[in-house]
C-alpha positions as CSV (number, residue, x, y, z in Angstrom):
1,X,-103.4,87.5,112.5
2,X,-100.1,86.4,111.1
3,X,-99.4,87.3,107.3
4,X,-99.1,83.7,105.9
5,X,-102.7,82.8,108.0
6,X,-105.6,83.2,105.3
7,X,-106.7,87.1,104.0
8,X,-110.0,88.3,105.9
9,X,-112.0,90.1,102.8
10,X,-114.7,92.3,104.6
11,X,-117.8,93.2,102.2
12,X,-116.3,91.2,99.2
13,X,-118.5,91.4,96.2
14,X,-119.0,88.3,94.3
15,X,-118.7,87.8,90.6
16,X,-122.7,87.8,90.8
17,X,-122.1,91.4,92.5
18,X,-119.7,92.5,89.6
19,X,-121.4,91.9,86.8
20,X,-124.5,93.4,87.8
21,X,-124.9,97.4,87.2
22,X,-126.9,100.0,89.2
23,X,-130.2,98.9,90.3
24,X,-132.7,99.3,88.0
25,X,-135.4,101.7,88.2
26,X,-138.5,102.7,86.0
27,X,-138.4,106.2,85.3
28,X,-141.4,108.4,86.0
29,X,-142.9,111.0,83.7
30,X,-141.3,113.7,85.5
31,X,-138.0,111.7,84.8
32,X,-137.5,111.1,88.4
33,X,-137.4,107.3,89.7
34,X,-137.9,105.9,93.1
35,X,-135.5,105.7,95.2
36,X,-133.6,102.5,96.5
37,X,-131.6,101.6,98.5
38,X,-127.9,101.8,97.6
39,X,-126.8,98.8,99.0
40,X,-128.8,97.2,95.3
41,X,-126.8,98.7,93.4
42,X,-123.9,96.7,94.3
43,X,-126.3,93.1,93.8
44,X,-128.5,90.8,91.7
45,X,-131.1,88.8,92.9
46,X,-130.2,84.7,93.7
47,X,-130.4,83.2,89.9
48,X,-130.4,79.6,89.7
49,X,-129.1,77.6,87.0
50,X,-131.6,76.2,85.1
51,X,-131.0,76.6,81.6
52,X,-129.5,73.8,79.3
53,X,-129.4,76.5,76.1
54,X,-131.7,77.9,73.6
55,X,-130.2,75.8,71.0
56,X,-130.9,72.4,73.5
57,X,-133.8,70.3,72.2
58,X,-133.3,67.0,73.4
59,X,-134.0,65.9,77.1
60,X,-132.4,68.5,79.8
61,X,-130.8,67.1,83.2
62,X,-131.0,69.4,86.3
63,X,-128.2,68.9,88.5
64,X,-127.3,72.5,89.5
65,X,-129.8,72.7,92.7
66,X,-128.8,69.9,95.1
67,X,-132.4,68.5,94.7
68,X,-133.6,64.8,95.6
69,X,-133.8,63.2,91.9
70,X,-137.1,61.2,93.4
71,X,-140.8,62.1,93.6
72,X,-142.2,62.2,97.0
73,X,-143.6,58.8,98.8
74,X,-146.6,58.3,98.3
75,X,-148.0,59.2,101.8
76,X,-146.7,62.6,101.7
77,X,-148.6,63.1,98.4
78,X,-151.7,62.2,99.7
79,X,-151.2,64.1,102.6
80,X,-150.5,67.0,100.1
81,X,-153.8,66.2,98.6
82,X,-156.0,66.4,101.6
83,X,-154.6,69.5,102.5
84,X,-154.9,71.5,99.5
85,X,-158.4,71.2,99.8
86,X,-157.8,73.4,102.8
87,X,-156.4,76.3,100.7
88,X,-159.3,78.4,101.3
89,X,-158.1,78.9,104.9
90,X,-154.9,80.6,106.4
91,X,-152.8,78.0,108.0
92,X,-151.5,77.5,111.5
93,X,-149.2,80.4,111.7
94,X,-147.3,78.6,114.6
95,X,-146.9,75.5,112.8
96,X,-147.6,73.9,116.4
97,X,-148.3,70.1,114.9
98,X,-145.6,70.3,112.4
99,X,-142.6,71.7,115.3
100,X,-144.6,69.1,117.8
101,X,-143.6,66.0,114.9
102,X,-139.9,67.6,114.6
103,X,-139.1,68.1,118.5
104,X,-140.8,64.2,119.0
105,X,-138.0,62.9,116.1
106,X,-135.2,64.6,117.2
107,X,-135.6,64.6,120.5
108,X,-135.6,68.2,121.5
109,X,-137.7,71.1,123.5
110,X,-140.7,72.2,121.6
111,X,-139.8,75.9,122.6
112,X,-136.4,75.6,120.9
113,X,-138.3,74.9,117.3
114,X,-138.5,77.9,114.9
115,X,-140.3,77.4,111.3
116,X,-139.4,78.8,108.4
117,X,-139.8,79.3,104.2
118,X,-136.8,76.9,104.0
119,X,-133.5,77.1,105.9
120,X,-133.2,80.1,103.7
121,X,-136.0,81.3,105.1
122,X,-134.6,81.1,108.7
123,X,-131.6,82.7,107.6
124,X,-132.8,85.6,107.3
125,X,-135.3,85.5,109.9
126,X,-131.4,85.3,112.3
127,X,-130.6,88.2,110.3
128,X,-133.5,90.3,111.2
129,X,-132.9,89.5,114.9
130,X,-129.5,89.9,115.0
131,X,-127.6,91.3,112.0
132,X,-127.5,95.7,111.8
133,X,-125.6,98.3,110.4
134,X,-122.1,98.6,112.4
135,X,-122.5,94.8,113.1
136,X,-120.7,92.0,111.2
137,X,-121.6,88.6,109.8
138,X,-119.0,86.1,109.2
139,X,-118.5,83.0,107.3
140,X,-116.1,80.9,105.1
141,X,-116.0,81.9,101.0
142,X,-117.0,80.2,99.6
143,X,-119.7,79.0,100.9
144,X,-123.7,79.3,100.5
145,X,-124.4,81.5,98.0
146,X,-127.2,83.5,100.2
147,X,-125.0,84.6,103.0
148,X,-123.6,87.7,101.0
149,X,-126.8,88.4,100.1
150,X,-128.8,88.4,103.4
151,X,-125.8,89.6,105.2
152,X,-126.1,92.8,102.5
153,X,-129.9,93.3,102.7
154,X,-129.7,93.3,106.8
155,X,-127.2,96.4,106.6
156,X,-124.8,94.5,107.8
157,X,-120.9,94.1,106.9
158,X,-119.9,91.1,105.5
159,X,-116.4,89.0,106.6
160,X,-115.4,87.0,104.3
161,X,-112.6,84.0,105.6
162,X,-111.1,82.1,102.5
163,X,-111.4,78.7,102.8
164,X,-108.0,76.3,103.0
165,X,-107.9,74.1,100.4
166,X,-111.6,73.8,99.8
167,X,-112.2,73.3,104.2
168,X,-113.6,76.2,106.6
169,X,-110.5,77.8,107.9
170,X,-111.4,77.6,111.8
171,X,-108.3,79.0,113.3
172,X,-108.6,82.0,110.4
173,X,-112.5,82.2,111.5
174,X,-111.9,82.7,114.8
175,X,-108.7,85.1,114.6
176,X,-111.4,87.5,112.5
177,X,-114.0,87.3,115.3
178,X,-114.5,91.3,116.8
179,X,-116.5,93.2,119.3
180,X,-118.5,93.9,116.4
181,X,-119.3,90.2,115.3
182,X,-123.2,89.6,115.2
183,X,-123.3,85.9,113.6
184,X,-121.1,83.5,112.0
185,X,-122.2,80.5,109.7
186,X,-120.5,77.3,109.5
187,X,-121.8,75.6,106.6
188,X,-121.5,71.8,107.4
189,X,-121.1,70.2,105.1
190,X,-120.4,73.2,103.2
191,X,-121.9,74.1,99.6
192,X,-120.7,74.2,97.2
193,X,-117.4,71.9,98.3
194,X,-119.0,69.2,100.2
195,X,-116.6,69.6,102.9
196,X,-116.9,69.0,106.6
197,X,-115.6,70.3,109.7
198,X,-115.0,67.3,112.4
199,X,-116.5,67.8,116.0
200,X,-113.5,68.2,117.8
201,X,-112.2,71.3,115.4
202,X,-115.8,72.7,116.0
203,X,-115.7,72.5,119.7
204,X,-112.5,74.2,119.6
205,X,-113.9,77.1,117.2
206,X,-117.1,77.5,119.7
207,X,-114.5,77.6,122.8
208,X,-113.4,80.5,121.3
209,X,-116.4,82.4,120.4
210,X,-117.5,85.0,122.8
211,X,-121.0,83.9,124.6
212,X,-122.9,87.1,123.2
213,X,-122.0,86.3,119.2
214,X,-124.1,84.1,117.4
215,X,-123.8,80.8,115.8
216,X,-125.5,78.9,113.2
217,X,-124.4,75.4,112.2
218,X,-125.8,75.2,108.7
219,X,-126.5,71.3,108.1
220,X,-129.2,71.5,104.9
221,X,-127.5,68.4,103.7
222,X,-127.1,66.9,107.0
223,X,-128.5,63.4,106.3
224,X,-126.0,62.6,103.6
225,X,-122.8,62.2,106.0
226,X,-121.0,59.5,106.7
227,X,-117.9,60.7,107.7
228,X,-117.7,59.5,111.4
229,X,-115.9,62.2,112.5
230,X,-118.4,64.6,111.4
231,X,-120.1,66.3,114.6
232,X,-124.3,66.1,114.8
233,X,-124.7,69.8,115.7
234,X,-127.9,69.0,117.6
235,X,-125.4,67.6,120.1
236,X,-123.0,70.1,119.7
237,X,-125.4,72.7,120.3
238,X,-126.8,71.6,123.6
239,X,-125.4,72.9,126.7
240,X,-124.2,76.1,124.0
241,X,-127.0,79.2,124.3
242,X,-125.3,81.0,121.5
243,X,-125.1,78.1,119.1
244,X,-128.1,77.3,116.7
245,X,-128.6,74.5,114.6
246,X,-130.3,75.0,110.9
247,X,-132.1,71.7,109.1
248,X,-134.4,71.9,105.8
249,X,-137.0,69.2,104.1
250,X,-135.5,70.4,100.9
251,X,-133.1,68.1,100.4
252,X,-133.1,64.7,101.6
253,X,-136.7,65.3,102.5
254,X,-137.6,66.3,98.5
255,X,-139.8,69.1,99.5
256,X,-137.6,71.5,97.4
257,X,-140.7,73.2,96.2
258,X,-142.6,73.6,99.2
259,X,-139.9,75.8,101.2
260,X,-139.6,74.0,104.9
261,X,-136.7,74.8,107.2
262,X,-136.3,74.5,110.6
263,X,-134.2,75.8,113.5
264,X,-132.9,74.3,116.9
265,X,-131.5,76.6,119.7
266,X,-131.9,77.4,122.9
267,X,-135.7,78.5,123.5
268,X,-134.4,82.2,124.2
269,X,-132.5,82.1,121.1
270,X,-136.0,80.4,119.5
271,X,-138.6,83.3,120.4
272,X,-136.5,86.0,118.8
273,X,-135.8,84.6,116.4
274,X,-140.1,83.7,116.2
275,X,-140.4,87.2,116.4
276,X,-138.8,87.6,112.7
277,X,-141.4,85.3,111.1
278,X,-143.7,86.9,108.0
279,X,-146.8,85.8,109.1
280,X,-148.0,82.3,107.3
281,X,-144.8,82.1,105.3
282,X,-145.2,78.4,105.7
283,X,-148.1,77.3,104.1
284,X,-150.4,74.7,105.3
285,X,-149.6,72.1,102.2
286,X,-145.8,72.6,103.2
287,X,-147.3,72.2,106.6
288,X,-148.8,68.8,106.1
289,X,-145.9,67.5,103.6
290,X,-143.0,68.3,106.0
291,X,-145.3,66.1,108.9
292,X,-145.9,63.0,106.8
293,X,-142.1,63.0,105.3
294,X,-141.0,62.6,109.2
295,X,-143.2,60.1,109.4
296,X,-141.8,58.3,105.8
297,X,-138.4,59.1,107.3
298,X,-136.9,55.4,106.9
299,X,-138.2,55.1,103.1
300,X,-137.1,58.4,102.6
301,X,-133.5,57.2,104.2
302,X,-133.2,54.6,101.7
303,X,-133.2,57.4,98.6
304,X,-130.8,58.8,100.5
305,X,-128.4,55.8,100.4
306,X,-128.6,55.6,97.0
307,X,-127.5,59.2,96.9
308,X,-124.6,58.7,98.7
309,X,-123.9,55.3,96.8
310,X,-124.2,57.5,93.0
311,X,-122.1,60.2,94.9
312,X,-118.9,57.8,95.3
313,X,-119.6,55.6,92.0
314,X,-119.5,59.4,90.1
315,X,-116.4,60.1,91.9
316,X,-114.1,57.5,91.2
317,X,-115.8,57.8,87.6
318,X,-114.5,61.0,87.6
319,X,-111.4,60.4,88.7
320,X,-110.3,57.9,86.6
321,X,-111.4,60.4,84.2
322,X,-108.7,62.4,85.4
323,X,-110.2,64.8,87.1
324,X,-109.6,66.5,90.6
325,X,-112.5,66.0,92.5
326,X,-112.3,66.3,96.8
327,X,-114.6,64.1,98.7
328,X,-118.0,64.7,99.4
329,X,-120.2,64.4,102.7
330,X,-123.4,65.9,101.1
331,X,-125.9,65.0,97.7
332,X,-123.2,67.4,95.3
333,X,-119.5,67.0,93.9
334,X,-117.5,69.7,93.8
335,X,-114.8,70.1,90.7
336,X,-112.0,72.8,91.3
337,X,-111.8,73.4,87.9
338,X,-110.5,77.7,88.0
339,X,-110.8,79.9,84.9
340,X,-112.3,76.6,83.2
341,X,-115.3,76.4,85.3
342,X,-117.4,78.7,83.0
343,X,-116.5,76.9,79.9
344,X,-117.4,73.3,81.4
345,X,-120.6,74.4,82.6
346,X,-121.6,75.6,79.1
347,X,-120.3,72.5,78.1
348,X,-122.3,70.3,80.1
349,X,-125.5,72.6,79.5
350,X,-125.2,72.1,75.6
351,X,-125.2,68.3,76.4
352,X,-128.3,69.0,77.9
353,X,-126.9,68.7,81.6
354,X,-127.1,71.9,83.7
355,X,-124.8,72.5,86.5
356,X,-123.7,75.1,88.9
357,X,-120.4,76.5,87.3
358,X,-118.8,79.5,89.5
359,X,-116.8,81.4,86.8
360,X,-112.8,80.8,87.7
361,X,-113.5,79.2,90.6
362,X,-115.1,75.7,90.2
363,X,-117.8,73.5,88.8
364,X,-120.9,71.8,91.7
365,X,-122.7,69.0,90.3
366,X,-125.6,67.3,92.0
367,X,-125.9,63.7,92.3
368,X,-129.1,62.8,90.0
369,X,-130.5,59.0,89.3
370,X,-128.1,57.0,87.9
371,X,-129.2,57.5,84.0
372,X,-128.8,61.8,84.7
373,X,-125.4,61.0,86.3
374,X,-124.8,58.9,83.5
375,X,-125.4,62.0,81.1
376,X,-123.3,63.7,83.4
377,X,-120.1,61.7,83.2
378,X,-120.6,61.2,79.4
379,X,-120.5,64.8,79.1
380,X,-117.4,65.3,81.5
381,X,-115.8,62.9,79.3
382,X,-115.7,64.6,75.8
383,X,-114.9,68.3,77.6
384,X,-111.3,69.1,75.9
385,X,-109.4,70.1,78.7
């Protein structure tokens, strides 16, 4: 790699990783504790934003998860219902009806389906299959907040590629491919800048990737692009063995509490990964909610349009605010904001808006109902920069 292409970091530690000490341990009477392993000493557990302040007591706005600001349709709560009074029993373990409804919408092989406790979930079930110590995972940083962590926890080395001016850096990605390469994520549209990569980059990347080294085309916020140069990885991955394709109901879907994710590969890629799966992590309620919001897809769709239609309205609100604020293809905004980031987020949370704020880096902000995004923009507005 040439010395003005982008620095490789390999087993970076966050500023999540920093600030955390050793791992914590009860100690015993004998003043012995258990031991862990060390690889928790250098982490802290995923820690959501959720907190507007102690001293907050008017209402409180979430917009740090990426989460649909709308209940769910009324036929998925009913199907919710009738399930849960089904609780008493284990549910289908192979989630055969709900992977039957996904492969009829998409139009895809049953027996390239794998279920999981959100896409999250089927992250690491890929790591369990394929990542090990002496193997490496590698993605653009940053990116999705659970790919250090996962990547750590499967004894795996980490390769972290910067991103160029807040895009994957392909070219850099594929230069830090090596024999010891396991998987790679592309996060598209990446979290937390929004970002896409177009097909034909992608295609290129993939030309480059050796057959035997994993894929995964992350698109959780999928449904929210409209870039047209965007690539559908469902296409992209057909006819590619060694390139899987990751989807949740979390998001557009607004089944954010009931943990659904889904993969689509080739059916060898599929049963290993099947082979992974914690028994019933996928309960039946999520079951039966995940199957009647495919089938309230197009009502579902419109939500979504209104997402993207608050997403542009909050930008050029923003930006005529004066802020610095890159285009977005998924249900977030993404503010390069540096060493300020920390101080806007406290900011915004003593407004009574939370948001994700990634100390000297930047500021994600999720694209609520109009009155939250409102609050949002109000706030942004009196932040002394």
């Amino acid at each position: 790699m040439s010395e003005d292409t982008a620095t490789v970091t390999t087993a970076a530690v966050t500023e999540a990783e920093a600030e955390a000490g050793p791992a914590a341990a009860t100690v015993t009477d004998s003043g012995r504790k258990p031991r862990f392993r060390s690889v928790l000493d250098r982490m802290v557990s995923y820690r959501p934003s959720r907190s507007a302040g102690p001293a907050r007591t008017g209402p409180v706005f979430q917009l740090a998860a990426n989460e649909s600001p709308y209940p769910p349709p009324s036929a998925v709560v009913e199907a919710i219902s009738r399930e849960a009074l089904r609780t008493n029993r284990y549910p289908d373990n192979g989630c055969a009806d709900l992977i039957a409804e996904i492969a009829a919408r998409h139009a895809v092989p049953e027996d390239g389906i794998a279920v999981g406790c959100g896409s999250v979930g089927v992250a690491q079930m890929l790591m369990e299959a394929v990542a090990e110590p002496g193997g490496e995972v590698l993605y653009a940083w940053r990116s999705f907040e659970a790919y250090p962590i996962l990547t750590r926890l499967s004894g795996a080395t980490a390769v972290e590629v910067p991103l160029r001016d807040g895009f994957h850096d392909l070219a850099a990605m594929a230069d830090a491919i090596t024999d010891r390469t396991r998987l790679i994520f592309v996060c598209n549209p990446n979290n937390p800048t929004g970002t896409v990569v177009g097909e034909a980059d992608l295609r290129a990347f993939l030309d480059r990737v050796p057959v035997d080294c994993l894929v995964v085309v992350d698109e959780a916020y999928r449904e929210y692009v409209r870039d047209a140069k965007a690539p559908d990885g469902l296409d992209i991955a057909a006819g590619r063995p060694n390139v899987v394709v990751l989807r949740t109901f979390s998001k557009a879907y607004g089944l954010a509490a009931l943990r659904v994710g889904f993969l689509v590969g080739h059916p060898v890629v599929a049963e290993s990964i099947r082979k992974a799966y914690l028994p019933f992590s996928v309960n039946g309620v999520a079951q039966a909610a995940a199957i009647a919001a495919l089938r309230a897809e197009s009502e579902l769709m419109e939500r979504v349009e209104t997402t993207v239609g608050e997403r542009e309205r909050v930008r050029t609100a923003l930006t005529d605010q004066g802020w610095t604020v890159p285009p977005s293809e998924a249900n977030f905004l993404w503010l390069p904001m540096g060493d300020a980031a920390a101080a806007f987020g406290e900011h915004c949370g003593r407004a009574g808006v939370v948001v994700r704020a990634f100390a000297g880096d930047g500021v994600r902000v999720s694209v609520g109902s109009p009155p939250e995004n409102d609050a949002f923009l109000s706030a942004a507005a009196r932040f002394r920069r």
